[in-house]
C-alpha positions, 0 to 999 in steps of 0.5 A, a space after each residue: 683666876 679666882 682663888 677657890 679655882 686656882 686652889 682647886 687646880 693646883 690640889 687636883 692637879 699638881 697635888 695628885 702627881 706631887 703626891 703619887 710620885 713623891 711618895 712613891 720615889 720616897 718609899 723606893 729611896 728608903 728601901 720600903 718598896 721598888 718600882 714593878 717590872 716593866 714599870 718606869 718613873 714615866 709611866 707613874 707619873 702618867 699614871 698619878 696625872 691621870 689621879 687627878 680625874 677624881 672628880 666625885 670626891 671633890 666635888 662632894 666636898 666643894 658642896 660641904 667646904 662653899 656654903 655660898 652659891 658663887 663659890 660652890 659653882 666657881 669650885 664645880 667649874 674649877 674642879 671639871 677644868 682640873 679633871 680634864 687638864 689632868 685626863 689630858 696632860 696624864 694621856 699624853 704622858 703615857 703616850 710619849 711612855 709608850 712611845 719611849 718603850 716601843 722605840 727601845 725595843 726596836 
């Protein structure tokens, strides 16, 4: 529950999918762009869980942003947590999506 951790989780992996999804519908409301056929709000957002893997990125500006060795390892260990509770929370999203679609075409 350290705050450099819970900052690092929310950014990767709430931020990611608010993010992704928010623009998204955001631009698809405003008339600039719609969704791909066969594509549903489900599987986007499956998609933009899954954004918050990026871990290189992160971990590169960890190492800039904690000059403190306790810090830069508590942000290295937030942002692995992050990465895998968004590989998991992302696979499972579009499993239930896939689930949805194949359902719907029976």
């Amino acid at each position: 529950l350290h705050p450099v951790a819970l900052g690092i989780i929310a950014g990767l992996f709430f931020g990611k999918q608010i993010g992704i999804v928010g623009g998204a519908w955001l631009a698809v409301k405003l008339g600039f762009a719609e969704l791909p056929a066969g594509v549903t709000w489900r599987q986007l957002h499956g998609a933009s869980a899954l954004a918050g893997i990026g871990f290189t990125m992160a971990l590169f500006i960890a190492n800039l942003a904690f000059p403190d060795q306790t810090d830069l390892d508590m942000a290295k260990r937030a942002v692995l947590a992050a990465s895998g509770l968004a590989a998991i929370v992302g696979l499972g999203i579009l499993a239930m999506a896939t689930r949805d679609s194949a359902c719907e075409a029976e």
